[in-house]
N, C-alpha and C positions, 0 to 999 in steps of 0.2 A: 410460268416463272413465279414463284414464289415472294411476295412482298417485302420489301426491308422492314417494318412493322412485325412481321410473322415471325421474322427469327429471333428478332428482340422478345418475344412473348414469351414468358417464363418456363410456359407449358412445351414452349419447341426439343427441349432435347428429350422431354420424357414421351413426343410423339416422335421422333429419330428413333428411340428405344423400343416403342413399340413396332415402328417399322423392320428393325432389323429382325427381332424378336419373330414377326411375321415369314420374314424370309427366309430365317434358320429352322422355324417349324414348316417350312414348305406349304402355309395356308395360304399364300400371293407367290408367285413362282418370279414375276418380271419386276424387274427394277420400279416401271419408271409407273408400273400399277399402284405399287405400295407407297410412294411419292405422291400419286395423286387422291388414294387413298386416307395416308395420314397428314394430305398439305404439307408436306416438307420437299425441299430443294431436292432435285435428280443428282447432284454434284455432291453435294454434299452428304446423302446418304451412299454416294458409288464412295466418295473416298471415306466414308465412316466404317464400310465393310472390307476397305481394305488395310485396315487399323489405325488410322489417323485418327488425334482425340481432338476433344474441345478446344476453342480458343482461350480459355482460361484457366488450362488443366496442362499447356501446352509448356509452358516454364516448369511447372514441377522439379522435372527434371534436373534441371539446371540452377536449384536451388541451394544453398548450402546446409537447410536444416528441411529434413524433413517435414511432413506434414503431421506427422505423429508427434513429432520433438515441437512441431508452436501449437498444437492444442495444448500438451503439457505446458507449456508455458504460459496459455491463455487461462490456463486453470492457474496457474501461480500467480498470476496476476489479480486473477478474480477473488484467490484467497488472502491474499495481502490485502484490501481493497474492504471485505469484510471485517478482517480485523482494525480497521482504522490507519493503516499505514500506506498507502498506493504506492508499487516502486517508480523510482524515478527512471528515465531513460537510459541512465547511464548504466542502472541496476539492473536494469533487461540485458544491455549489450552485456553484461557481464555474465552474467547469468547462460547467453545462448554461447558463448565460449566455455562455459563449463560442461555444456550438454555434447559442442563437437570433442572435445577435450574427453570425453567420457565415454566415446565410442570404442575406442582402441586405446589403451594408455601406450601401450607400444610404440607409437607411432609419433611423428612430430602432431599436434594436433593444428586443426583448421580455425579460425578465426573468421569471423563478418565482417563486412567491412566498416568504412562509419556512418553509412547510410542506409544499416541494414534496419534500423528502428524505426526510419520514415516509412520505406518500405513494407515493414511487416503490417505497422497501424493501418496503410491503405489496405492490407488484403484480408483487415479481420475488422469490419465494418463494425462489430459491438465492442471493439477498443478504441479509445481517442484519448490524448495528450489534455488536458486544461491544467490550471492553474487550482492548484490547493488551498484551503481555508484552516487555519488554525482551529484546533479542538482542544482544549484541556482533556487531563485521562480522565480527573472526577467527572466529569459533565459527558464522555464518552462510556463511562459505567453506567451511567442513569441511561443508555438505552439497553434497556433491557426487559424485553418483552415480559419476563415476572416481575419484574417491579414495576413496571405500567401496568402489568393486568393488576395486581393487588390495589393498586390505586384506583385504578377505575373501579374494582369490587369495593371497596370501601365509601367509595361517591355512592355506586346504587344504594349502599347498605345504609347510610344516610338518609339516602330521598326516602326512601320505606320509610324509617324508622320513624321521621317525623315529618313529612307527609309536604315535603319540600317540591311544590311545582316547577316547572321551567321558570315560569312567569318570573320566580321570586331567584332567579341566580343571578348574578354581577358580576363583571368584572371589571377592578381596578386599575391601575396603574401610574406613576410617579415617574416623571420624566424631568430631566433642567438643562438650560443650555443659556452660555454668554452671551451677552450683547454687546457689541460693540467691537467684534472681533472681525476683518475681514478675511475670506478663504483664498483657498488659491483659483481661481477663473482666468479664460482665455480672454485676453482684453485685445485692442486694437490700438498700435501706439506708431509711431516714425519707423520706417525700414532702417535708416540712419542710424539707429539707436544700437548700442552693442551690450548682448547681455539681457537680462529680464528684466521688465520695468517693475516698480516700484508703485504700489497700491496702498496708500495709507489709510488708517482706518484710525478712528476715533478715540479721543484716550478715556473716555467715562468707561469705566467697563461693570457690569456688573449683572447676577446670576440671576436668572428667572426662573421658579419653578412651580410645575403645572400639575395638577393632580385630578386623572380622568377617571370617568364608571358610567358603563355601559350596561345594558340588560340583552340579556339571552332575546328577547323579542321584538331588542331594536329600539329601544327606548334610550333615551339620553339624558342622566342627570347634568346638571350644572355647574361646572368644573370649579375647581378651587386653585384660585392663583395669587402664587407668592409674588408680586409685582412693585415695585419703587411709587410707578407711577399709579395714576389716580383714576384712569381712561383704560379700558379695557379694547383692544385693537380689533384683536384676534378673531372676531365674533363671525365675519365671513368665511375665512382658512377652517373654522371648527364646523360651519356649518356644510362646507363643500364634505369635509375629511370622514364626518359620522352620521354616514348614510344607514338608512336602515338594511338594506341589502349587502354595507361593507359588516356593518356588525352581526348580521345573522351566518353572513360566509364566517368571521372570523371565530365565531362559537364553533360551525361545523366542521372547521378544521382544525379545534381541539379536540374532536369527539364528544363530549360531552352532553352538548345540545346542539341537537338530538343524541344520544347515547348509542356512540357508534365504535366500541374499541377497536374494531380492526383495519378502521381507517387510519389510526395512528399505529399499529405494527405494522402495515405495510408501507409505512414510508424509513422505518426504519434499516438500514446499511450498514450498522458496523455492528460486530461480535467479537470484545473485547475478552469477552475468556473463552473464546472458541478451542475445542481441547486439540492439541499436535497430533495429527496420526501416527502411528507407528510405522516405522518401516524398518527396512532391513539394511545396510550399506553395502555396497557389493565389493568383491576383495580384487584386486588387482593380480596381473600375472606377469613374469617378465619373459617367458617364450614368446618369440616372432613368426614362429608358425602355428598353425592351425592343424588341427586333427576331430575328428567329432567327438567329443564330448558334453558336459554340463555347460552352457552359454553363460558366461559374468558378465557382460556386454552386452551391447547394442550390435556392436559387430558381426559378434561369434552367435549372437541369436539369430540375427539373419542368417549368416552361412549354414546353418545348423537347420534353419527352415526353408531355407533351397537344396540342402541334402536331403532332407525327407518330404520333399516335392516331387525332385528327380527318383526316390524309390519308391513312391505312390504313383508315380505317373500323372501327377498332378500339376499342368500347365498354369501361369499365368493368366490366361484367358476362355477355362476351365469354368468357369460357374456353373455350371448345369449340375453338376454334384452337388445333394446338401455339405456331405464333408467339406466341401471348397470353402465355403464363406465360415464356417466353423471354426476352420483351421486356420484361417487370417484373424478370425477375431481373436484367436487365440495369443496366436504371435501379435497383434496391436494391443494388447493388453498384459501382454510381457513386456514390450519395452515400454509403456505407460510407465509401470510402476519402477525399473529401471531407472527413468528419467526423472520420476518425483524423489525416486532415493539420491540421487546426485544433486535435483533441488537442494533436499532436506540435510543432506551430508556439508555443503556448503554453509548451510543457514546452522548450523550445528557448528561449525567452526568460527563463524563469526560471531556467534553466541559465546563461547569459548575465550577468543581473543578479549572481548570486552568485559568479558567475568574477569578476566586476569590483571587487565588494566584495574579494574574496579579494586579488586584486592591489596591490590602494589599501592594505588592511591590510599586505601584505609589504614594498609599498615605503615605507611609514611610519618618518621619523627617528623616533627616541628621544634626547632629547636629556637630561645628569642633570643633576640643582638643587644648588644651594646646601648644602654638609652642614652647616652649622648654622644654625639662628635659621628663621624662617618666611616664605614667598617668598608675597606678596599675590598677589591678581589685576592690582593698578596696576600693581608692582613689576613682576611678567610680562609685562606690556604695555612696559612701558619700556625693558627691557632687552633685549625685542624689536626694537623703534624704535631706541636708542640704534646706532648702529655710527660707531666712532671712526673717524679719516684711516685710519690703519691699516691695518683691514680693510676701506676703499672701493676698488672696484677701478679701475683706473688710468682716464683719459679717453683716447679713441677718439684717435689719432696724427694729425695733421693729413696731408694730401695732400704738402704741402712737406717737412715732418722726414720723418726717418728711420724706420722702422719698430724699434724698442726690444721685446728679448724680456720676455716676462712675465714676472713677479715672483711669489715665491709667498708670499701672506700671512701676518705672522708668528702663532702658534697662540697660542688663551688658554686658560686655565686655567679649569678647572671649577670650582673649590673657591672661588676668589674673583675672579673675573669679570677679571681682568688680561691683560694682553695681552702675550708675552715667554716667557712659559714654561708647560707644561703640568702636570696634577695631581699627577704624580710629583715634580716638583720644585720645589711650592708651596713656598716658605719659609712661610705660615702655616698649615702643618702644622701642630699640636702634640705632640709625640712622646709 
């Protein structure tokens, strides 16, 4: 019998594989030889050959997205992620409705349900949920592996130039912070008590500021502090804080010193002008039945590559033919790019919608009220309605008259709603 250790061992299903593999070439003729051969369970290689899968392969089925439809989406993830934006949860559940929704349009489409996003994160161990950090977009332009290498190039070109050693780099820095301000800490106060107790803190308040420099070698000059008082405190906190081993790490993980640039492009993550791929959008169709032809779908690809399975002769559980696995990669890399064009067709109209907003906002009058006394909602109504002879514009010239050039309507006044003169030359100014 075979250990519970042994099937846990990574290596166990690719010796299963090799054991069947043996049986099907007739190199081990009896079960329970190639069992003891490749250490794996009697039981579990009898029901392997009688097409039973893995324990973790066993749901598949029973999944509402495919396996092809959440790598696509792990790649949508991975490239939103890139560019600085990571979608949110809710942007995924939307997102994997658009992918069932895009299988058949024909059709009412399928939905996840609301715990399909906990779910997916446990079954794709290089995705995980955390909690985001604000980035500015300038401060997200500056990672940019050409403008850090031309930086670093211009550091080397430097040391050359004039013959700058490690010994002789520094680094400064300007730091200030209040005194006398108490933070928020978990304190210990009466059960009794309702509500959050009350921590007072001292009313002198006033700014301290420190100004530090370090050397590439671990050297520590002597700080210069903007301070009230006359007693300098600090002198154990500075001496735990600037070790020489924290100042030689903090050089090396600027690159610098030592002159290491690609230890700072590999920690960089976002690609702010990563360029859009192109893709295709696929066209919709309102027939409800199928016939073979050109595949627009997810759907009709499949049924289209189980039609020319069944006139190959080509089974499911066929691999022994190079053409076999040929012709899967073929169709997994048709609905690949399917799936990113229904991404991309999405993120195109959402694109869309927000340009339009954006517009509607720019070309928005602003028109200004009344400066004194207080303008209703009636009042605004009416004085919307109200438009005197004045400013109606002329009637359309009959076919018999003349044609008469326009007029240009005289201007009113802001300030008091008159018609004749503008806000500059309100006479109910008040000076």
């Amino acid at each position: 019998m075979v250990k519970s250790r042994t099937k846990n061992d990574p290596s166990y299903e690719g010796r299963l594989s090799l054991a069947i593999d043996a049986l099907n070439n007739e190199k081990i003729t009896k079960l329970r030889d190639a069992a003891r051969t490749f250490d794996v369970s009697l039981t579990t290689l009898r029901r392997r050959l009688k097409g039973s899968v893995p324990a973790h392969n066993a749901g598949i089925t029973r999944r509402k997205m495919t396996p092809t439809e959440e790598a696509v989406l792990r790649g949508w993830v991975f490239s939103l992620e890139r560019r600085g934006v990571p979608p949110r949860q809710h942007m995924l559940h939307e997102m994997a409705n658009i992918l069932l929704a895009q299988r058949d349009p024909t059709k009412i489409p399928e939905k996840v349900g609301k715990n399909w996003v906990t779910t997916f994160l446990k079954r794709q161990p290089d995705l995980k949920a955390k909690f985001a950090r604000r980035l500015s977009y300038s401060r997200a332009l500056c990672e940019d592996p050409v403008v850090i290498g031309g930086f670093f190039e211009e550091i080397k070109q430097l040391k050359e130039e004039y013959g700058i050693a490690d010994e002789d780099i520094y680094n400064f820095d300007e730091t200030g912070f209040a005194m006398g301000i108490s933070s928020t800490a978990k304190v210990i106060c009466s059960s009794d008590r309702s509500g959050k107790p009350s921590l007072i803190q001292p009313g002198n308040r006033e700014w301290v500021t420190v100004v530090e420099c370090v050397g590439s070698t671990g050297t520590v000059v002597p700080p210069l502090i903007i301070f009230k008082s006359g007693t300098n405190r600090a002198e154990c906190v500075r001496i735990q804080t600037y070790t020489t081993q924290n100042i030689k790490s903090g050089f090396s993980h600027t690159g610098i010193v030592p002159y290491n640039l690609q230890k700072v492009l590999s920690q960089l993550q976002i690609a702010v002008r990563e360029a859009t791929p192109a893709s295709i959008r696929p066209s919709t169709s309102s027939s409800s039945t199928w016939s073979p032809k050109t595949p627009y779908n997810a759907r009709t690809l499949e049924k289209q590559a189980k039609s020319v399975k069944r006139s190959l002769n080509m089974g499911d559980l066929d691999s022994n033919s190079p053409s076999c696995p040929a012709f899967n990669q073929l169709i997994k890399g048709s609905l690949v790019v399917m799936h990113q064009a229904a991404i991309l067709a999405r993120e195109n109209h959402n694109l869309r919608e927000a340009n339009d907003i954006l517009q509607k906002r720019r070309t928005r009058r602003t028109k200004a009220l009344q400066a004194d006394g207080i303008l209703t909602v009636a009042e605004g109504r009416e004085l919307a309605q109200e438009l005197p002879e004045e400013a109606q514009p002329p009637p359309p010239p009959n076919g018999s008259a003349p044609l008469q050039p326009a007029q240009r309507a005289l201007p009113r006044c802001s300030n008091c709603w008159e018609i004749g003169h503008k806000r500059n030359r309100c006479p109910n100014i008040s000076t």
